[in-house]
C-alpha positions as CSV (number, residue, x, y, z in Angstrom):
1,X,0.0,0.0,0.0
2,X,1.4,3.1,-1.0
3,X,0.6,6.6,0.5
4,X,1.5,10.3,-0.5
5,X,1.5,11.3,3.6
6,X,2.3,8.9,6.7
7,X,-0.6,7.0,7.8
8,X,-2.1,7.6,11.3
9,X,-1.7,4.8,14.1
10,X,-5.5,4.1,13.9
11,X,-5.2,4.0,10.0
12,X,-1.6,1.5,10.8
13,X,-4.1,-0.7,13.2
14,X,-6.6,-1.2,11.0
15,X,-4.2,-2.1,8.0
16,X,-2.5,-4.7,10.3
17,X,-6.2,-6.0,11.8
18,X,-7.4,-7.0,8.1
19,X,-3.9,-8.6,7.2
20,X,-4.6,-11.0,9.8
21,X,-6.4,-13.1,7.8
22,X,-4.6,-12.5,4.3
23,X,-2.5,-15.4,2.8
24,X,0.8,-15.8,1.9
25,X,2.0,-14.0,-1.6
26,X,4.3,-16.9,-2.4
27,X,5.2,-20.5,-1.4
28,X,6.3,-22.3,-0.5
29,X,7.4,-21.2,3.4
30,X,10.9,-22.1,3.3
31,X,11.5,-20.4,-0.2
32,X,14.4,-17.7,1.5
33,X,16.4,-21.1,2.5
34,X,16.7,-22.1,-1.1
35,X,18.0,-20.7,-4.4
36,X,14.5,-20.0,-5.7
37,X,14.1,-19.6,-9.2
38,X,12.6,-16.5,-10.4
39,X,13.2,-14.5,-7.2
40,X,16.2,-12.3,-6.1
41,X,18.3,-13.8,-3.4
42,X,20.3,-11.4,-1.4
43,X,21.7,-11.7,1.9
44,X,23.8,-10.3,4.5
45,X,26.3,-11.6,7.4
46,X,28.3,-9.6,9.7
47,X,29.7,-10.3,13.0
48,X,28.1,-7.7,15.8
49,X,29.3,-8.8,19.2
50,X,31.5,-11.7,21.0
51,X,30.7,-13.7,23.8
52,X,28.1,-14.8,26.0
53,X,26.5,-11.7,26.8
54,X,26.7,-10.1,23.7
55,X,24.6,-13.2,22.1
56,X,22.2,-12.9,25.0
57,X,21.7,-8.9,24.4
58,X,21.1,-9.8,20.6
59,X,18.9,-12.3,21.4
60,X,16.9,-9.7,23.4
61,X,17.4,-6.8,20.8
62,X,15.6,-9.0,17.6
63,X,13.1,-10.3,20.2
64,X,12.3,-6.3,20.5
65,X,12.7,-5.8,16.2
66,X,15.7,-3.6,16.9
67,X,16.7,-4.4,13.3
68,X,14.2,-2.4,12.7
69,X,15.5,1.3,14.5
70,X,15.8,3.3,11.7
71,X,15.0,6.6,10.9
72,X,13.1,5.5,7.7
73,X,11.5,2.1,8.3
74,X,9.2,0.7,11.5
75,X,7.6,-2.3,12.5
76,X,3.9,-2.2,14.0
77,X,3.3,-4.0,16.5
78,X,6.3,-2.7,18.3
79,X,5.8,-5.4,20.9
80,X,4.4,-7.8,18.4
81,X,5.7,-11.6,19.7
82,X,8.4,-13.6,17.6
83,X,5.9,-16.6,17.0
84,X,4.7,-18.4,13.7
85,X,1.5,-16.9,12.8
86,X,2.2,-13.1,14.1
87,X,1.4,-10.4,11.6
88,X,3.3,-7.3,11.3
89,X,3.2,-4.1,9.3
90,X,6.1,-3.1,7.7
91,X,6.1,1.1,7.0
92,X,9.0,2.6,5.0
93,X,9.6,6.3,3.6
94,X,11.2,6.5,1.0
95,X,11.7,8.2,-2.8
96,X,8.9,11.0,-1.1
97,X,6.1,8.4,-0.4
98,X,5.1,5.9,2.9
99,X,4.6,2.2,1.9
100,X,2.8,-0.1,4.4
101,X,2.9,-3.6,4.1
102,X,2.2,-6.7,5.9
103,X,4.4,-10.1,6.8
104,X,3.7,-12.9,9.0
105,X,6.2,-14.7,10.5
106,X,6.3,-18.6,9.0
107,X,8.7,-20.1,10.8
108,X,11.1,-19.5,13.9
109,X,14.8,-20.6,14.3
110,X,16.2,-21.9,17.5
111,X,15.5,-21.0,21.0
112,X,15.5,-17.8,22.8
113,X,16.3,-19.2,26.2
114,X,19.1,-21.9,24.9
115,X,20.6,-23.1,21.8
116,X,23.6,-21.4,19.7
117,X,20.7,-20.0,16.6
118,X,17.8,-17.5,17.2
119,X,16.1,-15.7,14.8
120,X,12.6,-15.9,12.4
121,X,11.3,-16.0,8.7
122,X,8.4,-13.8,7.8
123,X,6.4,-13.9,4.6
124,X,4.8,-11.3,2.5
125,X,1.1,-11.1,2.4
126,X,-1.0,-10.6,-0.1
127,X,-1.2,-6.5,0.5
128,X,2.6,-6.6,0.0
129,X,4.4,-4.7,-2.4
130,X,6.8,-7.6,-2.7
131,X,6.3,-11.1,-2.9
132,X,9.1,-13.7,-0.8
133,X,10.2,-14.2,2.5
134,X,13.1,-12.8,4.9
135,X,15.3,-14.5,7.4
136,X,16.7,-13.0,10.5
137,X,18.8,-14.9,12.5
138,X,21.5,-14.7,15.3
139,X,24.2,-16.8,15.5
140,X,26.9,-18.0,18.2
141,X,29.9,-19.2,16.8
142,X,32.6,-21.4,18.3
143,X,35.2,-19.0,18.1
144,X,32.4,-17.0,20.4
145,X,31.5,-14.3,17.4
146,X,27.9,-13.2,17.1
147,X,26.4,-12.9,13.5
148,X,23.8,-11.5,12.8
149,X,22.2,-12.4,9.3
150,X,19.6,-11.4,7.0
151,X,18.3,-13.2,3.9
152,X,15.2,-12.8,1.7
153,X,14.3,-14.1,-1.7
154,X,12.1,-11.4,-3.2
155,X,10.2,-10.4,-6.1
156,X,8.1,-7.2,-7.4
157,X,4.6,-8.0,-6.6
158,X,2.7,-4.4,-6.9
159,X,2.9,-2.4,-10.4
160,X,5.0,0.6,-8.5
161,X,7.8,-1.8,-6.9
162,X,7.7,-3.3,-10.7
163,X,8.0,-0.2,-12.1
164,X,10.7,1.1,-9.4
165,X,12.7,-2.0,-9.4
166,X,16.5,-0.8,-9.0
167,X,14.9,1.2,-6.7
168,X,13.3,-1.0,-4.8
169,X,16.3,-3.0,-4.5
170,X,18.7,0.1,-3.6
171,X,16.0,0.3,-0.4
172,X,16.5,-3.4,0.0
173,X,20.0,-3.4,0.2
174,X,20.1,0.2,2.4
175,X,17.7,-1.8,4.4
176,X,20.2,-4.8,5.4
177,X,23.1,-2.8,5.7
178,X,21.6,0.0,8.0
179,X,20.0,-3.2,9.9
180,X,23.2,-4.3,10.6
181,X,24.3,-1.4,11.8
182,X,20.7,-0.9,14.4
183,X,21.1,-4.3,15.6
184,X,25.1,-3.2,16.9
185,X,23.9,-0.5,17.8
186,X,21.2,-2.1,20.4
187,X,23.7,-4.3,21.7
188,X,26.3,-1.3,22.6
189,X,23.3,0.5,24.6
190,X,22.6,-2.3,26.9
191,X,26.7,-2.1,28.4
């Protein structure tokens, strides 16, 4: 959904309360794990902390969609629960114009409370300019590095992201790295 001015809370509430029930714009769920054809497979790995406590604080920072504290894009429901079946909205300003869209989250990865991976997949809906899937995901390494990754397999879906392709994917890519750079960011704050 695209918009010439930012949409209100109430207008962001009522987007998100009729996604609820939308279906996925692609399958199958797994599709961002694979080489997919016909989609555009990016991804993104960096290391953002070391040790124990850093992975812990990462943990808690994508539990709280800190990859998501940027200037230019939010996540609504801010408190929204990392659980198959939860439905976010997505709202991004960018090249003059606000574009909502909704995900669900398809799948989760790991364990919050133990394990060495943490993280989630969500989907696009059918109100999504895009069609695909995203991964987040935390990793502990053995050498004690925390990585933080992102992958999506992605296509235009709406005529406009069609239309503004290489732009859409410049927003893409800002998107990862600047995610990157949020998620250090949270885990710096919390020393």
């Amino acid at each position: 959904m695209f918009r010439a001015r930012r949409p209100s809370p109430l207008e962001i509430d009522r987007f998100t309360a009729r996604s609820q029930s939308l279906a996925l714009s692609y399958a199958p769920i797994g599709l961002a794990q694979t080489v997919p054809s016909g989609y555009d497979l990016s991804e993104v790995v960096a290391t953002i902390g070391h040790g124990d406590a850093d992975f812990a604080r990462a943990k808690d920072a994508l539990s709280a969609w800190a990859q998501f504290d940027l200037p230019w894009i939010e996540v609504f429901p801010r408190t929204a629960p990392i659980a198959a079946g939860t439905v976010v909205a997505v709202l991004a300003h960018h090249a003059g114009f606000w574009s909502l869209n909704a995900c669900r989250i398809v799948y989760c990865i790991g364990d919050v409370d133990r394990g060495r991976h943490f993280g989630f997949a969500y989907g696009t809906l059918a109100d999504h300019a895009e069609s695909g899937e995203e991964i987040f995901e935390l990793s502990h390494q053995d050498s004690g590095d925390v990585r933080y990754r992102i992958r999506a397999a992605s296509r235009p879906r709406a005529l406009l992201a069609r239309l503004g392709f290489p732009i859409a994917r410049a927003m893409q890519a800002r998107f990862r790295r600047e995610s990157v750079d949020a998620m250090t960011r949270a885990l710096r704050a919390d020393r």
